[in-house]
C-alpha positions as CSV (number, residue, x, y, z in Angstrom):
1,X,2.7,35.7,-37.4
2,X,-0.1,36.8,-34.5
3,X,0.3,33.4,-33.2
4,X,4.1,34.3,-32.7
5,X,2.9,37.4,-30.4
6,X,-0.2,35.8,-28.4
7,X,0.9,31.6,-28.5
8,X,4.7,32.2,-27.9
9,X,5.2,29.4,-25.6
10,X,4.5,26.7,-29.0
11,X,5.6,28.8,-32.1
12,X,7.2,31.9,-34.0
13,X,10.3,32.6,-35.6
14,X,12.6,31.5,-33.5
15,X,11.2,28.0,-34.7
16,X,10.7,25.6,-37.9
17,X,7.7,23.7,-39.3
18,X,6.8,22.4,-42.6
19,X,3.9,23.5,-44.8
20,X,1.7,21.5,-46.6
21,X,-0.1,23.8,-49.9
22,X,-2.8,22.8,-52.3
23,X,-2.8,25.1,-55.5
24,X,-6.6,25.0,-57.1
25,X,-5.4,26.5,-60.2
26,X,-3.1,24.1,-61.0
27,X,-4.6,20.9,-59.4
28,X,-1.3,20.4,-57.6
29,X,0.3,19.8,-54.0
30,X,4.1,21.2,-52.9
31,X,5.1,21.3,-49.5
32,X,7.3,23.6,-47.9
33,X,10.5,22.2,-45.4
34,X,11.6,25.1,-43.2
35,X,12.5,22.2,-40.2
36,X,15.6,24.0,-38.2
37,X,19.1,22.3,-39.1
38,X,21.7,21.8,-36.6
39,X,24.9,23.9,-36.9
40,X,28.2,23.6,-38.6
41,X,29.9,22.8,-35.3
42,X,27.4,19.9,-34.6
43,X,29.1,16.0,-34.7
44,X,27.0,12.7,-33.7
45,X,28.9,12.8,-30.5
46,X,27.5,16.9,-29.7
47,X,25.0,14.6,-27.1
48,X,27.5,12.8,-25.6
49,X,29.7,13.2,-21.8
50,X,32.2,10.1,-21.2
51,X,30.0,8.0,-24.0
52,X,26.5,8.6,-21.9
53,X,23.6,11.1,-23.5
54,X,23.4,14.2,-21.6
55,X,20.5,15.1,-19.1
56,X,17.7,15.7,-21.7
57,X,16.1,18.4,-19.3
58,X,18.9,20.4,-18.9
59,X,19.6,20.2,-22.6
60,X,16.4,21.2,-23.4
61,X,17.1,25.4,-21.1
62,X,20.5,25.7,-23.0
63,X,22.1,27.1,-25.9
64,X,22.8,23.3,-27.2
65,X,19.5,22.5,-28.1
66,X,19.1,25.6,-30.4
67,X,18.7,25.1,-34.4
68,X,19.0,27.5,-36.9
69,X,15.7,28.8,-37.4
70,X,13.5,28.5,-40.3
71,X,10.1,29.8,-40.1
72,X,11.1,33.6,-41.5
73,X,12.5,31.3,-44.7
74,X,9.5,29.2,-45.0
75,X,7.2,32.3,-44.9
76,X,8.9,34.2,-47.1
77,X,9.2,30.9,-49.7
78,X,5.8,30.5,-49.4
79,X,4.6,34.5,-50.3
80,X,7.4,34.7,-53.0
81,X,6.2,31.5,-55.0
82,X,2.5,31.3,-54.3
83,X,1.0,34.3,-51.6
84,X,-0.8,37.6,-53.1
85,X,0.5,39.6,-50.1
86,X,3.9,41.4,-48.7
87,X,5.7,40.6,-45.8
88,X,4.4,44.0,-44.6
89,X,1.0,43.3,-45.1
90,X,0.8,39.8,-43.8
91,X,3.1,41.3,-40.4
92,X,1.1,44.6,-40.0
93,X,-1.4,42.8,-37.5
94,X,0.8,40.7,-35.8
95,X,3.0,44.5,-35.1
96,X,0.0,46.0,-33.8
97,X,-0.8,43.1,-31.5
98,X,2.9,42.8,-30.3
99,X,2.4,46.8,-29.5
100,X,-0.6,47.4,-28.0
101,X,-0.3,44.1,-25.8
102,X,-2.3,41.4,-25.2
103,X,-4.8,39.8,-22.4
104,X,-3.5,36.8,-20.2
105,X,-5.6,33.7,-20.5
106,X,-5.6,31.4,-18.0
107,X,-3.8,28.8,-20.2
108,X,-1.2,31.4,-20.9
109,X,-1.1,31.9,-17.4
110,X,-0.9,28.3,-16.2
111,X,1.9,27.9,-19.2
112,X,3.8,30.8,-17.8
113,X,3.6,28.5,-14.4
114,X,5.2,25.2,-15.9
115,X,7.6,27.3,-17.6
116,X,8.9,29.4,-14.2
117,X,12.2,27.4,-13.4
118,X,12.9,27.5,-17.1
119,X,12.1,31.4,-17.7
120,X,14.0,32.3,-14.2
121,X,16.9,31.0,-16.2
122,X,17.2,33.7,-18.6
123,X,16.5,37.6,-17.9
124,X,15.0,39.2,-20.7
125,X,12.7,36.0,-20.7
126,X,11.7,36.6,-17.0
127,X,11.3,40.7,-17.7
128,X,8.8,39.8,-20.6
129,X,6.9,36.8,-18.9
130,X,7.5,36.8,-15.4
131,X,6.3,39.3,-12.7
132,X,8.7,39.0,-9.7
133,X,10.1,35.8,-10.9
134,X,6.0,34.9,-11.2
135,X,4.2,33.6,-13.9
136,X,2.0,36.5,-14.9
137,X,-2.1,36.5,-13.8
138,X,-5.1,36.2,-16.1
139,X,-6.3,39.2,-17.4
140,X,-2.6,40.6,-17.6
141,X,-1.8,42.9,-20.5
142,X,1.8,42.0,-22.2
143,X,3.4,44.0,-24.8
144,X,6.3,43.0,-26.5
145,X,7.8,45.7,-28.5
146,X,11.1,43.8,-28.9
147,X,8.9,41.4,-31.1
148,X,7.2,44.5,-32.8
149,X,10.6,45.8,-33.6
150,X,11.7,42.2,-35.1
151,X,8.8,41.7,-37.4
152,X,9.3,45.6,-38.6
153,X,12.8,44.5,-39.8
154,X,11.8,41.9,-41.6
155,X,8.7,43.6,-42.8
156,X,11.5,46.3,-44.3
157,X,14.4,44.3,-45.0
158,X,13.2,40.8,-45.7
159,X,15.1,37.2,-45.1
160,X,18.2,39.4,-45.0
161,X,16.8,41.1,-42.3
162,X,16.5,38.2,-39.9
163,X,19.7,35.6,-41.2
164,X,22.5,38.3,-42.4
165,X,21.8,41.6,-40.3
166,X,21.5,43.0,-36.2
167,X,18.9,40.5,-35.6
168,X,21.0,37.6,-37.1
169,X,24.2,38.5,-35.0
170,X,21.7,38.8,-31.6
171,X,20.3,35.6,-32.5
172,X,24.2,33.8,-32.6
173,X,25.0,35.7,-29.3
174,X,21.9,34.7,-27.2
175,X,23.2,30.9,-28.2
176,X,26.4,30.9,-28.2
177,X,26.2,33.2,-24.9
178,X,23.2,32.8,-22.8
179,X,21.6,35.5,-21.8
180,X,20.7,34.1,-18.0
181,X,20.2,35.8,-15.1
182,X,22.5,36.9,-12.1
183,X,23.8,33.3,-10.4
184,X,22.4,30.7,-13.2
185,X,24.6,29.0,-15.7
186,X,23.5,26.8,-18.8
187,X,25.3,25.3,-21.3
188,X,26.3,27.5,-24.5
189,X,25.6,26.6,-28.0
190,X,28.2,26.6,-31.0
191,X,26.3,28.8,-33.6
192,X,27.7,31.1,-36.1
193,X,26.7,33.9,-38.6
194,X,27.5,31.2,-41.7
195,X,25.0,28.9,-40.3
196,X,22.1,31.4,-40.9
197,X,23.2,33.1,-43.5
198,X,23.1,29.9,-45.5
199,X,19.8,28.7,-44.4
200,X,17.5,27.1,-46.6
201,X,13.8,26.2,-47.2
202,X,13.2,23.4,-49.0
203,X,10.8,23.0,-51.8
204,X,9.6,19.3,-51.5
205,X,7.3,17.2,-53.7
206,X,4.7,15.7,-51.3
207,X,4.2,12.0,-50.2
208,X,1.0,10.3,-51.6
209,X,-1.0,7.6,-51.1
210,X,-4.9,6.3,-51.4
211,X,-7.3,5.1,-48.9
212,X,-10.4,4.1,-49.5
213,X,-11.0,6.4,-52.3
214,X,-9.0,9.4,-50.9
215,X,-5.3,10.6,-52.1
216,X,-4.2,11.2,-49.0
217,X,-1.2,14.4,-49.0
218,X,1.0,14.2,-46.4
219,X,4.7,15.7,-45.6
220,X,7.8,14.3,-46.8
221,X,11.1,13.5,-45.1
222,X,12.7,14.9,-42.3
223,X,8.9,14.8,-41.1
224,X,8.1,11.5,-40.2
225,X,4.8,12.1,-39.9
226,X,3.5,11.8,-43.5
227,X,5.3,8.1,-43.9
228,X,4.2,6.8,-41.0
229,X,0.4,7.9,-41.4
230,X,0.6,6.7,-45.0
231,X,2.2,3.1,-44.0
232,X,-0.6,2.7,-40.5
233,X,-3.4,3.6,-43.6
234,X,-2.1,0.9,-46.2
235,X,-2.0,-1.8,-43.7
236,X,-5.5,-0.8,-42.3
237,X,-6.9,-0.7,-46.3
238,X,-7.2,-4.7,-46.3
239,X,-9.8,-4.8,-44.2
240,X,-13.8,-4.0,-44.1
241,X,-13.5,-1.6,-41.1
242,X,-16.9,-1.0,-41.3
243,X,-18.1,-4.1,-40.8
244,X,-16.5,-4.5,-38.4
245,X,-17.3,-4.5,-34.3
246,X,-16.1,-0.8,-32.8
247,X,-14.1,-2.6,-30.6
248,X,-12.5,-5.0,-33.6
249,X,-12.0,-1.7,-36.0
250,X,-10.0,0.0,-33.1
251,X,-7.9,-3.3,-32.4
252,X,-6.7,-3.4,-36.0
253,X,-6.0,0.7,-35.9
254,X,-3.9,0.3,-32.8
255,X,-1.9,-2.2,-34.0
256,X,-0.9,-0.9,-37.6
257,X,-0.6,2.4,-35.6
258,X,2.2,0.1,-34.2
259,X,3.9,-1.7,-36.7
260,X,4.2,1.9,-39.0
261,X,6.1,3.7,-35.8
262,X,8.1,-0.1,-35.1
263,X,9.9,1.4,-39.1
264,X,9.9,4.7,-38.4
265,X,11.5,4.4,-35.0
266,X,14.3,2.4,-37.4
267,X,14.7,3.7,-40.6
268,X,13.5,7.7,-40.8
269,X,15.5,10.8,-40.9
270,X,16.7,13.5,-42.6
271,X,16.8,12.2,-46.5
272,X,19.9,14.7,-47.0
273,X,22.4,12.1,-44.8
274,X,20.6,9.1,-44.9
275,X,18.8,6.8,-47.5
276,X,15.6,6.0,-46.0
277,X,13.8,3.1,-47.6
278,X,10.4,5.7,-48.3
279,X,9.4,3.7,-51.5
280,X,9.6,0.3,-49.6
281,X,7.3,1.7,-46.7
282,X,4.7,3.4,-48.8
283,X,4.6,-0.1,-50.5
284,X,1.2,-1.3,-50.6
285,X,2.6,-5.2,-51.3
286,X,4.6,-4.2,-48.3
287,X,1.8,-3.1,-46.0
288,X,0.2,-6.5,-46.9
289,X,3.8,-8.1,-45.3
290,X,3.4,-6.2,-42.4
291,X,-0.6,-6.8,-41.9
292,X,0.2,-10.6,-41.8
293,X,1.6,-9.7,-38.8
294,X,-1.5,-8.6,-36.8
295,X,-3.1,-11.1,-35.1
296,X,-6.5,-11.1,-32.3
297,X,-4.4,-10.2,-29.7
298,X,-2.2,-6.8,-28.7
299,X,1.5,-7.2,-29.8
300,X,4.1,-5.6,-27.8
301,X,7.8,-3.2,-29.0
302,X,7.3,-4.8,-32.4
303,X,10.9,-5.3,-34.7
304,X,11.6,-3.3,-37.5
305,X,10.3,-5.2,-40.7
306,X,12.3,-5.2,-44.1
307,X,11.0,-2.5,-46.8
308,X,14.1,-1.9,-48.7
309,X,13.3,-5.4,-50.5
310,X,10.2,-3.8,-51.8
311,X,11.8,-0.5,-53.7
312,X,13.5,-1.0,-57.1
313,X,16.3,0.9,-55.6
314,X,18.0,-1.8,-52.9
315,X,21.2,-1.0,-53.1
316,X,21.5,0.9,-49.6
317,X,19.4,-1.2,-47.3
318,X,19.6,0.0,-43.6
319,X,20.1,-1.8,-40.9
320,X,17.6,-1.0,-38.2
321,X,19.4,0.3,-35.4
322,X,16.2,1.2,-32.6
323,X,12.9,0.0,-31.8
324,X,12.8,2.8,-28.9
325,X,11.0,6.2,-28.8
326,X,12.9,9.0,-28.4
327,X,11.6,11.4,-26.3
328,X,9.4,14.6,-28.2
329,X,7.6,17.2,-26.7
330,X,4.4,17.8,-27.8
331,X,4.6,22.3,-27.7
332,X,3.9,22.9,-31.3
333,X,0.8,24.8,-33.4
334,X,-0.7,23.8,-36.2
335,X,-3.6,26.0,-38.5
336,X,-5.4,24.8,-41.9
337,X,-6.8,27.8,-44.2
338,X,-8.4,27.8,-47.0
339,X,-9.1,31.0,-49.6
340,X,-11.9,31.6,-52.2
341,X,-10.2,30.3,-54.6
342,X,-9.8,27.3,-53.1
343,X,-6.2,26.8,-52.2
344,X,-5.4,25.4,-49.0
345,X,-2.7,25.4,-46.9
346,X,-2.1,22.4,-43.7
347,X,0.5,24.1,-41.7
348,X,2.6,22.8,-38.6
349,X,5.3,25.1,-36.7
350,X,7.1,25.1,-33.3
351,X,9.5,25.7,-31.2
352,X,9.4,22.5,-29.7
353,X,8.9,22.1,-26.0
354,X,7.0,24.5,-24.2
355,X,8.9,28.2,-24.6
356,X,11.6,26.0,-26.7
357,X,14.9,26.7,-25.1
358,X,13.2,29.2,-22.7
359,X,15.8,31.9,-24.5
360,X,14.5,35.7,-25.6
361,X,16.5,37.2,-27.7
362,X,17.7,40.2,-26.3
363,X,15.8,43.1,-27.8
364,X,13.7,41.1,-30.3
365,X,11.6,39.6,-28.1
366,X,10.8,36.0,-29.5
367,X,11.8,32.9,-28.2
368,X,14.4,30.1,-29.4
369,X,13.8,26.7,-30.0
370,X,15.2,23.7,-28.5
371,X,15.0,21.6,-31.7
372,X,18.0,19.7,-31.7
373,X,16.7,17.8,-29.0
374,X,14.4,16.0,-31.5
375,X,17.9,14.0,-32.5
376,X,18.4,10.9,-31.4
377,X,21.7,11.3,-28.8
378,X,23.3,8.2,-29.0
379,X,24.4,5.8,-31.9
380,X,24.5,4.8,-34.0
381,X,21.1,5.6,-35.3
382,X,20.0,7.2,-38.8
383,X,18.6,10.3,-36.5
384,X,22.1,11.2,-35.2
385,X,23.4,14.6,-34.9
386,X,25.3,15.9,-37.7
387,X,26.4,19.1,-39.0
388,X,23.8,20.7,-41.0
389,X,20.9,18.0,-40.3
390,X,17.6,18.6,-39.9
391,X,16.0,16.4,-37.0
392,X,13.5,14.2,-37.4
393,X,9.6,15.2,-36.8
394,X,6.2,14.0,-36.2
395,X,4.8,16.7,-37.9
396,X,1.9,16.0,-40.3
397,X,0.2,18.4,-41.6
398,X,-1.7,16.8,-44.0
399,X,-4.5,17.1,-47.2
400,X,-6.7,14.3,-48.6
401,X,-8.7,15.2,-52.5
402,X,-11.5,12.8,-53.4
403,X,-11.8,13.1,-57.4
404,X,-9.4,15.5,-57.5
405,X,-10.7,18.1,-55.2
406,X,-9.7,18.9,-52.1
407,X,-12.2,16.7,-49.3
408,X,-10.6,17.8,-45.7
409,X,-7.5,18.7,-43.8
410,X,-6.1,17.9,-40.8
411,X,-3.1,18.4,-38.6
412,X,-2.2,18.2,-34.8
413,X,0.6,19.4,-32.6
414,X,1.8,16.7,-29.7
415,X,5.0,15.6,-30.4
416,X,5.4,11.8,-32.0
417,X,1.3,11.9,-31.0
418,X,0.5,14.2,-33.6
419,X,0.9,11.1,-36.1
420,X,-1.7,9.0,-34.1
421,X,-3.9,12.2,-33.8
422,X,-4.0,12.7,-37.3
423,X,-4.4,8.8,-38.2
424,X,-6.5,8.0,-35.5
425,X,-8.9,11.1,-37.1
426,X,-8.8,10.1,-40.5
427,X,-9.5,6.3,-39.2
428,X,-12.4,8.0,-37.3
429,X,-13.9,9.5,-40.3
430,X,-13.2,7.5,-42.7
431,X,-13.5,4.0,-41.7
432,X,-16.1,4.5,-38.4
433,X,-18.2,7.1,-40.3
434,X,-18.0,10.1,-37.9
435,X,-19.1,13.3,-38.8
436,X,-15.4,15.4,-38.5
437,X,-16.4,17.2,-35.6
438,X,-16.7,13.8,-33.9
439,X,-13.7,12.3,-35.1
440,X,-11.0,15.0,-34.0
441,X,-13.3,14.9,-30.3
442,X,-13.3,11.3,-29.6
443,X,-11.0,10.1,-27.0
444,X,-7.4,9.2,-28.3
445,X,-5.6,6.2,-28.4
446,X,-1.8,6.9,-29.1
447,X,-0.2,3.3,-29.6
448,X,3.5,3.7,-30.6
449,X,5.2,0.5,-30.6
450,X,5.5,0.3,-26.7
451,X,4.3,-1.8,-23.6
452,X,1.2,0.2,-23.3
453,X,-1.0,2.7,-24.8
454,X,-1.4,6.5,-24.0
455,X,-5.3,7.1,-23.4
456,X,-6.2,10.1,-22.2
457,X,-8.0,10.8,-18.8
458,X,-11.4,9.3,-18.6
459,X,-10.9,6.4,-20.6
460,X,-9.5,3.6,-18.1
461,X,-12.8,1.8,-16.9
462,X,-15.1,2.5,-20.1
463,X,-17.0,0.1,-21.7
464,X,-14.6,1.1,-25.2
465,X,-11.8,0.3,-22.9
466,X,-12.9,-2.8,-21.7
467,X,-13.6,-4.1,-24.4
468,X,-9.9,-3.2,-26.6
469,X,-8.7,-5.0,-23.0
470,X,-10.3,-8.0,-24.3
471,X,-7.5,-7.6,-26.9
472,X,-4.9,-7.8,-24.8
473,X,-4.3,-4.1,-25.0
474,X,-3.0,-2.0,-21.8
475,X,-2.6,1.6,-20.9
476,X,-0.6,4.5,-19.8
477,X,-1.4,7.8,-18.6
478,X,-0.7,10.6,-20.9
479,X,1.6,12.8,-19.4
480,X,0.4,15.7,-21.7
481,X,-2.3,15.8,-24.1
482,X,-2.8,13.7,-26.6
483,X,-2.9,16.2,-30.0
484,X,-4.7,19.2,-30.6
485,X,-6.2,18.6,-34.0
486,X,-8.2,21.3,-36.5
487,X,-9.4,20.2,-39.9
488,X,-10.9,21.8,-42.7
489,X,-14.2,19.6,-44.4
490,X,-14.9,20.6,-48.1
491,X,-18.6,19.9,-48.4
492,X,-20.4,19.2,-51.5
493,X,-22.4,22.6,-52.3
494,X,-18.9,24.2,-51.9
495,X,-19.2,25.4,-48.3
496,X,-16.3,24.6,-45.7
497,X,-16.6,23.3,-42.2
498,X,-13.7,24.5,-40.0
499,X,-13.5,22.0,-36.8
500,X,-11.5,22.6,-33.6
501,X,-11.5,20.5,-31.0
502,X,-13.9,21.4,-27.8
503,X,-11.3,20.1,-25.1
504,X,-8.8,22.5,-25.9
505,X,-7.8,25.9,-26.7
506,X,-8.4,25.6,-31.2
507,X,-11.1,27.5,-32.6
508,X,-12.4,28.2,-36.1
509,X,-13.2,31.3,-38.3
510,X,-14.6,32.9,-41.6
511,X,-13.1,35.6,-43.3
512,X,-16.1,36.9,-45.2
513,X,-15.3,39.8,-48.4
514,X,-18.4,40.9,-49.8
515,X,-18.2,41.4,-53.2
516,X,-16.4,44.4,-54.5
517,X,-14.6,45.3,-51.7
């Protein structure tokens, strides 16, 4: 909830995510879906001016590109079934925060920057952010007692608080009427009081499969993430990675890393509207198909291949209908705890791009997301809009046991890179032996089915480059980064290792109780 208050640009309530939970007393895994769903009002054809998709930018600073959020759901799922805490206690710090203010970094600041043309848009986001129409300077304090005064609602109230009451009714205005500033215009949103009041988490059984030993727990439909990682990890299980030249190893990742996103680029989406072919992709026989298909030499926009033959249940195949990427931002948070008793919890929550749709809501203070732009705009395509749908993700928060027990976490914001954060770690720790703190450091590779590679800055010209080049591999540029991960490592005389990456802005901690207290 303090992340809502200091890292506002990349989370809070006016967002989604989806929770992946490990319960040591009963040796089992749930997740929690709280992705936001589109409203009532939506149709596949909501993208759509004379048959051509709308300007995804100017989508993105509207009303439109709003969901119903679901993060004050998933929270309150997750303490009602399984926390030892009240929404009161678990808000209290996060109140105090949002009162008394908070410093300016100079990555909030340079945030602020990108954002300006955005937050301009709107004024109570340029009253709370801006200074003179200014992204605010380091060492800035910000308060935000709209904020405060939202999480004492809900603190009081509940759910009720936030989908049926004031703050439910503000949050259907500031969509459905933008609150912009004197001479802007944006597009308006469609939302109603129904859509929020009948808002629902979902309680999902988690995806599973095992590697090398592992059972690797990952997040289920509308998350992509947790397929794809599973599928790039059963065609990489075939071979002796370890044995293998650096160079070699890296090859073969890359290009399972492809063929997993060449079927979820095709087949994944919400599992409400469409029936993806999960059981054919998690196929091991099926990953053995797909590995035939990697060869010495880098493959390029890769088809679709054919799981729904390897499910007992074939009576809906799907048809692939796109190969392409549709465009994600890569704005979101993710955080991995663990208690004394040994549950954990992998958890991944935006509000998509950068300060989401750039929208306050008047008087509460947090921003809105712009989460239906994560829907594919044109068909047909099983990631359409549709009333009620939740968009696809990347998200993959994800948990891996060895003998039962829980061995380490990790998860990743970064848009449709989160997946090849997360699989290009576990590969890295796994398969190449690094210590975790190496693996979630090492420079990325983000292949996803396309011409070339994202690499991050410093990598063109290395000798690790040159010699995936020998491949036949190219690369791109990353516009942004390339993930963000944090992992948990379980170690065997029952200490944990929390690991942050030293490139960016993660860090770890220890809450230490002495005994009695």
């Amino acid at each position: 909830a303090t992340l809502g208050v200091t890292d506002p640009f990349s989370c809070g309530i006016g967002g989604g995510g989806f929770m992946v939970i490990y319960l040591a007393r009963d040796k089992r895994a749930i997740t929690i879906d709280h992705r936001e769903t589109a409203p009532a009002s939506f149709t596949p054809r909501v993208f759509l001016e004379d048959g051509k998709p709308v300007d995804f930018d100017t989508l993105v600073a509207s009303g439109a590109s709003v969901g119903v959020p679901g993060t004050v759901r998933g929270w309150h799922e997750a303490l009602a079934r399984y926390g030892s805490m009240t929404f009161g206690q678990v808000l209290a710090p996060a109140i105090e925060v949002a009162d008394k203010g908070y410093r300016v970094t100079e990555i909030f600041s340079h945030l602020t920057a990108q954002n300006e043309r955005k937050f301009q848009l709107y004024a109570p986001t340029s009253a709370l952010y801006l200074r003179n129409g200014k992204a605010v300077q380091p060492g800035s304090l910000i308060r935000n007692p709209g904020m405060a005064k939202a999480y004492r609602e809900i603190a009081a109230g509940g759910v009720k608080a936030f989908y049926e009451g004031p703050m439910a009714r503000a949050i259907v205005d500031a969509v459905n009427k933008p609150p912009v500033a004197p001479g802007k215009s944006v597009r308006a949103g469609r939302m109603s009081m129904a859509d929020l009041a009948n808002y629902e988490a979902r309680i999902r059984p988690p995806l599973r499969t095992s590697y090398r030993g592992y059972e690797i727990i990952g997040m289920p439909l509308p998350s992509s993430g947790g397929a794809t990682v599973a599928e790039a990890l059963n065609i990489l299980e075939g071979y002796d990675l370890r044995r293998m030249p650096r160079a070699q190893a890296e090859h073969l990742y890359l290009e399972a890393s492809r063929l997993a996103f060449a079927d979820r680029n095709a087949y994944l989406a919400d599992p409400e509207y469409v029936d993806a072919p999960v059981a054919g992709i998690l196929s091991k026989d099926y990953a053995a198909q797909r590995r035939r298909l990697i060869g010495q030499r880098a493959a390029r926009n890769v088809a679709a291949g054919n799981p729904t033959s390897y499910q007992d249940d074939q009576s809906v195949p799907l048809t692939p209908r796109s190969a392409r990427m549709q465009m994600e931002n890569a704005h979101t948070t993710h955080l991995t705890v663990s208690d004394k008793d040994g549950n954990v919890v992998s958890y991944t929550f935006t509000i998509e791009s950068w300060g989401g749709s750039g929208i306050v809501v008047p008087g509460y203070g947090f921003l809105l997301n712009n989460e239906l732009t994560d829907f594919d705009f044109g068909g047909p395509h099983p990631n359409v809009p549709e009333a009620g749908k939740r968009p696809r993700s990347s998200m993959a928060p994800t948990i891996a046991l060895k003998d039962g027990k829980p061995a380490f976490t990790i998860g990743s914001p970064g848009g449709s890179t989160i997946i090849t954060t997360v699989l290009q770690t576990i590969f890295n720790h796994v398969d190449l032996g690094m210590p975790m703190d190496q693996a979630v450091n090492a420079p990325r590779l983000s292949e996803r089915n396309g011409d070339a590679t994202s690499i991050e800055p410093g990598f063109p010209g290395s000798e690790a480059a040159r010699a995936l080049e020998r491949f036949g591999h190219r690369w791109e540029a990353a516009p942004e980064e390339i993930g963000a991960a944090n992992a948990l490592v379980f170690n065997p005389d029952g200490t944990v290792t929390a690991v942050s990456e030293g490139k960016r802005h993660g860090v770890g901690s220890a809450l230490v109780q002495r005994r009695g207290h």
